[in-house]
Backbone as CSV, one residue per row, in Angstrom:
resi,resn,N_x,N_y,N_z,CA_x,CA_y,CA_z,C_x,C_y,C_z
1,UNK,-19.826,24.363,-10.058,-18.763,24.483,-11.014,-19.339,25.158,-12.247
2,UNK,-18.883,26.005,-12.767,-18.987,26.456,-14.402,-18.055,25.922,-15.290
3,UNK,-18.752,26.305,-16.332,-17.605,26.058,-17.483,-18.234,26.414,-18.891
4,UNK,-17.165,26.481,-19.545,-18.292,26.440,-20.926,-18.729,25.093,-21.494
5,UNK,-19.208,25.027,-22.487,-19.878,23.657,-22.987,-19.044,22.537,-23.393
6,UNK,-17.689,22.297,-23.384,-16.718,21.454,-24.094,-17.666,20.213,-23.435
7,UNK,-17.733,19.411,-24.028,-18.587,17.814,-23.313,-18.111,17.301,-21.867
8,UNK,-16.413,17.502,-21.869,-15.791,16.918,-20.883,-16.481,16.853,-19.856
9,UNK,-16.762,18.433,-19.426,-17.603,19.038,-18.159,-18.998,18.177,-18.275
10,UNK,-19.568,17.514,-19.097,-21.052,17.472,-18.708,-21.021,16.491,-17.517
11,UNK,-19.941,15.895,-16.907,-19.885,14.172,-16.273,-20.292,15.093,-14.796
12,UNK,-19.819,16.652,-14.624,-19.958,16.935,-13.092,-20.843,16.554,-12.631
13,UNK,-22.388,16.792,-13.154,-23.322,16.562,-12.284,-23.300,14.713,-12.265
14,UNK,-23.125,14.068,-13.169,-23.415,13.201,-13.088,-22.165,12.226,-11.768
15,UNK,-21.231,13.217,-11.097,-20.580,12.352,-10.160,-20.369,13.422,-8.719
16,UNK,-21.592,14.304,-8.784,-22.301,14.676,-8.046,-21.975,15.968,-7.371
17,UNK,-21.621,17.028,-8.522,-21.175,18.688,-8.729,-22.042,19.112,-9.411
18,UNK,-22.645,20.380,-8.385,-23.340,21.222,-9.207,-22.460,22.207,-10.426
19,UNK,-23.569,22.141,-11.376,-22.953,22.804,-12.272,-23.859,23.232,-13.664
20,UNK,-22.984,24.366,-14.102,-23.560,25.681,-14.892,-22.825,25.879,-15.899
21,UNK,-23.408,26.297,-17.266,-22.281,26.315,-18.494,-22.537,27.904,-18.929
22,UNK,-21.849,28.680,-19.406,-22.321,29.895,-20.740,-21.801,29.098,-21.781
23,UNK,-21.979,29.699,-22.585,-22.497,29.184,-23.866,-21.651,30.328,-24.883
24,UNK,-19.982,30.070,-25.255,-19.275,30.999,-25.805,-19.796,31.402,-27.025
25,UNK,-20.167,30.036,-27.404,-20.653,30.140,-29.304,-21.509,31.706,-29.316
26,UNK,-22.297,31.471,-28.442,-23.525,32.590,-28.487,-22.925,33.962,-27.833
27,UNK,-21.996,33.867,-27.867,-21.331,35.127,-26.452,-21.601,35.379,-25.863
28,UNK,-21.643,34.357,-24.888,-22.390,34.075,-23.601,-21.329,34.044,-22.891
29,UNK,-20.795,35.267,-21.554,-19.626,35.056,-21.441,-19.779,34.879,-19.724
30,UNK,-20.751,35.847,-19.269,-21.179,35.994,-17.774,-22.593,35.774,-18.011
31,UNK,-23.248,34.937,-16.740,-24.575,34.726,-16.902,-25.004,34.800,-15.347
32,UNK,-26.294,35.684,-14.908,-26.692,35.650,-13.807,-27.544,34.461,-13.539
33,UNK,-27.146,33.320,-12.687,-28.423,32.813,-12.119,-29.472,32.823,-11.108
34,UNK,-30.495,31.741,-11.194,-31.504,32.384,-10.468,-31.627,32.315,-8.952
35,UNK,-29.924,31.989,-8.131,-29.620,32.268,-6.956,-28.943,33.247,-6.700
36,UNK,-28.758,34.183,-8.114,-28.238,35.418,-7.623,-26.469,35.482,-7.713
37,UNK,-26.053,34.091,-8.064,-24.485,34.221,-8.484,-23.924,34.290,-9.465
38,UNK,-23.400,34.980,-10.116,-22.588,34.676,-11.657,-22.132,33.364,-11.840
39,UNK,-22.375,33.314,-13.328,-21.624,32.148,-14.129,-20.506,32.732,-14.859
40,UNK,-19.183,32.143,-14.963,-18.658,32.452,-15.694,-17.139,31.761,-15.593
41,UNK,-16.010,31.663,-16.772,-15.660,31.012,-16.504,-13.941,31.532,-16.480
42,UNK,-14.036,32.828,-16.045,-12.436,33.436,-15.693,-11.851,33.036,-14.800
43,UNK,-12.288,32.587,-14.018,-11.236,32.003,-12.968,-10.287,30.892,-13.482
44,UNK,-10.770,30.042,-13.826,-10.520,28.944,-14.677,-9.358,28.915,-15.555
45,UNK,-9.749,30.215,-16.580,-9.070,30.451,-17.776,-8.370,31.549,-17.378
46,UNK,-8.433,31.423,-16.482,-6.933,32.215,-15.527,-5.962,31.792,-15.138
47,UNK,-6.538,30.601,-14.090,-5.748,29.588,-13.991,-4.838,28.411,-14.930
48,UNK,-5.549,28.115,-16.046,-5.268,27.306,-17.503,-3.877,28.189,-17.557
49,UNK,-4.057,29.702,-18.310,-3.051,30.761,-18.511,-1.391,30.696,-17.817
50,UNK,-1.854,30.624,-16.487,-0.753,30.393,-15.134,-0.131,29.568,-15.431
51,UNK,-0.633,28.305,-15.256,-0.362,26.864,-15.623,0.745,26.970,-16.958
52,UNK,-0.123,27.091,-17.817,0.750,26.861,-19.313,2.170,27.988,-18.881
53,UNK,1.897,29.538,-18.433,2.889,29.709,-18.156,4.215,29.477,-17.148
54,UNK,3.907,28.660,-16.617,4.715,28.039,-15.523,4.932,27.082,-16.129
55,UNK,4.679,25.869,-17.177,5.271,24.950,-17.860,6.330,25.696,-19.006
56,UNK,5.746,26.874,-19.492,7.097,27.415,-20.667,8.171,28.025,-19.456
57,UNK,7.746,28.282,-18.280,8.977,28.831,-17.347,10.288,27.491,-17.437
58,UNK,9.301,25.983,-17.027,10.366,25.317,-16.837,10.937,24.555,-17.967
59,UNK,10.378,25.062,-19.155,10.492,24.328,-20.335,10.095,23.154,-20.606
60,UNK,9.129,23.231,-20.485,8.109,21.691,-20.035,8.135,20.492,-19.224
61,UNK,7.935,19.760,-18.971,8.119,18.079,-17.895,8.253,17.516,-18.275
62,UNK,8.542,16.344,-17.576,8.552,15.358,-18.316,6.606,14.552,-17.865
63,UNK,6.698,14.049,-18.916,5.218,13.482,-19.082,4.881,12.672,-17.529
64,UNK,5.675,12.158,-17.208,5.238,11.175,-16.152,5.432,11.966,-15.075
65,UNK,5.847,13.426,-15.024,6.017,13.983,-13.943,5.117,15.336,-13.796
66,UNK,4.520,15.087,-15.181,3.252,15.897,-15.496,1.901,15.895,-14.401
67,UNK,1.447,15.117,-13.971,0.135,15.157,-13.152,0.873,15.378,-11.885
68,UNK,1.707,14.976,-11.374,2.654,16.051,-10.112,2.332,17.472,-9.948
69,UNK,3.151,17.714,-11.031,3.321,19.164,-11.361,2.075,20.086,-11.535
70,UNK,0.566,19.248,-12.240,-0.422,19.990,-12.449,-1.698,20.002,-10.520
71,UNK,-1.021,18.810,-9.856,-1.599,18.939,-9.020,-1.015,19.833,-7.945
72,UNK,0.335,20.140,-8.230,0.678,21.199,-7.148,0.572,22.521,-7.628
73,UNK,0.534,23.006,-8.833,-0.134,24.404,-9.354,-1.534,24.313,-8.778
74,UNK,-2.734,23.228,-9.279,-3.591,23.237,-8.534,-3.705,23.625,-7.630
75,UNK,-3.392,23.293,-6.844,-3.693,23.217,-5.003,-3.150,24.488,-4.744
76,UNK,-1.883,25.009,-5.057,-1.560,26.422,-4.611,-2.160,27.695,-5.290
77,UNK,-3.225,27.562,-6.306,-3.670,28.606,-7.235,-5.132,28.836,-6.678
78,UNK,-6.138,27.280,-6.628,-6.924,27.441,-6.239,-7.471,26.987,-4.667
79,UNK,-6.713,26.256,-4.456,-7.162,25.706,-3.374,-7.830,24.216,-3.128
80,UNK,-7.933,23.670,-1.777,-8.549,22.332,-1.775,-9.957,21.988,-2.483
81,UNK,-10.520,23.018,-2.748,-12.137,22.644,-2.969,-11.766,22.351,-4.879
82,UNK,-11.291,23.367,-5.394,-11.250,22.929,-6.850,-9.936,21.820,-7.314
83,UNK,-9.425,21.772,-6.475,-8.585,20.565,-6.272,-9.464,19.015,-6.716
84,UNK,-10.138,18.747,-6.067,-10.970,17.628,-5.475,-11.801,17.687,-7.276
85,UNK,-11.985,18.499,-7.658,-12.884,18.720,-9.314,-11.877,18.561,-9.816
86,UNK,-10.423,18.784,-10.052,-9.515,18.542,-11.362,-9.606,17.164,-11.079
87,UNK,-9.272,16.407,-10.039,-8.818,14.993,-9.576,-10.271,14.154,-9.882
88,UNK,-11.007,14.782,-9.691,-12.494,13.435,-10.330,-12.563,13.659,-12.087
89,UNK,-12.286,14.737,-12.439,-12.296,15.118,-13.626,-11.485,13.952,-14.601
90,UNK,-9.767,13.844,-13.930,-9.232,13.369,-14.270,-8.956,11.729,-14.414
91,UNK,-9.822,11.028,-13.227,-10.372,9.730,-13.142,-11.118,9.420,-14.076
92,UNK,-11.905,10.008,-14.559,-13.485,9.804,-14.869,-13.182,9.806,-16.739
């Protein structure tokens, strides 16, 4: 998993996701690591984008029908694997 540094993210590794930060402050935006894959965190903040715009589509939710709604954008944007990271994210 990437991300940038917000604290939230630091719990991945600790509930057992690998994971990689850039570092915006510094404009740190893409970072090669030393397996040869990018870091970075557009996918993400692609997805965030989608999201928010599909809540001003429906003119927002209702709150209790909110984690519904964010788990089925989930699942159809990214798929089962980053699925499984919003949902521990959101426990934890």
């Amino acid at each position: 998993v990437y991300s940038d540094e917000y604290s939230s993210y630091f719990t991945l590794k600790s509930i057992g996701y690998p994971h990689s930060t850039v570092n915006h402050s510094k404009e740190e935006y893409v970072r090669y690591e030393e397996d040869g894959t990018l870091a970075h965190t557009n996918t993400m903040e692609g997805f965030w984008s989608k999201f928010k715009f599909s809540l001003r589509n429906r003119r927002g939710t209702r709150r209790i029908q909110l984690e519904r709604f964010a788990r089925g954008r989930t699942w159809r944007s990214l798929g089962e694997s980053i699925f499984s990271v919003i949902s521990a994210l959101t426990v934890s």
